[in-house]
C-alpha positions, 0 to 999 in steps of 0.5 A: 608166435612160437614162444612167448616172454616171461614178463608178457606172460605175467602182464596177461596173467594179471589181465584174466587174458591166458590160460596156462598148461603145466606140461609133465608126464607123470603126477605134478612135480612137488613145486610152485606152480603158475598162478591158475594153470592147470596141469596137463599129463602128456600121457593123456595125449599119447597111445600108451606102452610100448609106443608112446606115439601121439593120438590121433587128432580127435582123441587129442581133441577129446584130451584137451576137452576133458581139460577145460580147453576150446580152439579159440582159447588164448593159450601158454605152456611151460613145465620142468622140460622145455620138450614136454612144453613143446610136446604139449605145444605142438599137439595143440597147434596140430589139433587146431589151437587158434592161439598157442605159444610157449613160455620161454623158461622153465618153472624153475626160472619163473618161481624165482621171478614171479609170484606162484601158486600152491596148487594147480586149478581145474576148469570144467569139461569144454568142446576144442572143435579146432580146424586141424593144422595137417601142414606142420606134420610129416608122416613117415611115408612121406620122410621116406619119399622126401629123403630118398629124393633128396626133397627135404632137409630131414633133421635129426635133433637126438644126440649125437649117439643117437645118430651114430647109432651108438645107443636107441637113446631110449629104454624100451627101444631096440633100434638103433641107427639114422634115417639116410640122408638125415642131418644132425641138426644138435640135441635138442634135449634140455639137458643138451644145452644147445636149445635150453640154457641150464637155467631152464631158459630157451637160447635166443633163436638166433643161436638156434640158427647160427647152430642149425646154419653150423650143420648145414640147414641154410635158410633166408626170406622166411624159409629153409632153403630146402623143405626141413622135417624135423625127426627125433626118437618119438616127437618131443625134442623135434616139436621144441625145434620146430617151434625155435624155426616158427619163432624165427619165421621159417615157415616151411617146416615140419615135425614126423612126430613117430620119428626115430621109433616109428621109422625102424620098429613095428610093434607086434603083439605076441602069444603072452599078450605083450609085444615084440619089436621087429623092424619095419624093413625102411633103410637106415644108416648106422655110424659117423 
């Protein structure tokens, strides 16, 4: 179960029978907040300036700990951003979560249905000894191998600039262009609204499939026809697609949570103590 419904969540919530993360980055948002839910930062998860990529499984082991949180707890997650949500959501199930889904709206959506809480609640320090699930990650050497041999359907849920190679999409990033071989499978970018509806609420999967089935990414019995990693610049907007293929049963893929960033750009240290940007020296492809 990739996602989970609004009124179920309020139904558990009413039994003792969840915990709820509230997933941001940054300090919590002035707002309501999910009765008892405790507050998440993705910060926590990730290495920092100037990468912002994903920590290894141990420490996002450790972060989760620090929160309260165990591999056998029943999980939900929401937040503002549906891909801060899916970020959190796929780290989760990457560290070993037994039972994690996503909540299907926003916070916004849920304060103006169900009751909310001023504040968020703390719960004390926990062991998460989760057995990783290694097989829902691409790692870039596999990426490059796959999409050279033409093995896996690689994904790319940035904008449609971002693919083009018009913009890096991102502040701090210098790269621009495509993976070769990638797909533009549609921005999956809340303010996108192709998989988050303006209300802050998930599209039906059903509208995600006909979208991907649109670009080309075929799929039937339970699985893409074809091996399918989703890529974005730095993991979210991919996590939030990979979820919509879990919830509609695909099992056959995948996240490369560098994506975009890890594939051009390595990081070097320089003289002044800060970095510079250099290309890693894989293929990629700029234009339509």
């Amino acid at each position: 179960m990739a996602f989970v419904k609004a009124e179920d969540l309020a139904a558990r919530l009413a039994a003792g029978s969840v915990i709820v993360i509230e997933a941001g980055w940054g300090p919590p948002k002035d707002g309501h907040r999910i009765p008892g839910s405790i507050y998440l930062d993705t910060d926590l998860l990730e290495d920092g300036w100037p990468t912002w990529r994903l920590l290894p499984i141990p420490e996002l082991a450790a972060a989760f700990g620090r929160l309260g949180l165990r591999a056998s707890d029943s999980i939900v997650v929401t937040g503002h951003s549906a891909i801060a949500a899916a970020r959190v959501t796929y780290a989760l199930m990457l560290a070993g979560a037994r039972e994690v889904a996503m909540l299907d709206c926003g916070l916004g959506f849920w304060a103006s249905q169900w009751p909310t809480a001023p504040a968020h609640a703390a719960r004390p320090p926990a062991q998460f000894e989760g057995v990783p699930c290694l097989s829902i990650r691409a790692s870039l050497d596999e990426v490059e191998r796959l999409s050279a041999a033409g093995a896996a359907w690689i994904a790319d849920v940035r904008s449609e600039a971002e693919f083009r190679g018009e913009t890096s999409g991102y502040s701090y990033l210098d790269a621009r262009g495509r993976i070769p071989q990638s797909i533009h499978a549609g921005d999956s970018d809340d303010a996108a609204g192709l998989y988050v509806q303006a209300d802050g609420r998930l599209r039906h999967p059903d509208e995600v499939a006909a979208l991907w089935q649109s670009h080309g990414l075929h799929m039937g019995s339970g699985r893409f026809e074809r091996e399918t990693i989703f890529v974005c610049g730095g993991g979210w907007r991919a996590a939030l697609a990979f979820l919509f293929a879990r919830s509609l049963g695909l099992a056959n893929a995948r996240v490369c949570p560098e994506g975009w960033a890890g594939w051009s750009t390595d990081y070097v240290s320089d003289s002044a103590g800060g970095y510079r940007q250099e290309p890693t020296g894989r293929d990629i492809v700029i234009g339509p």
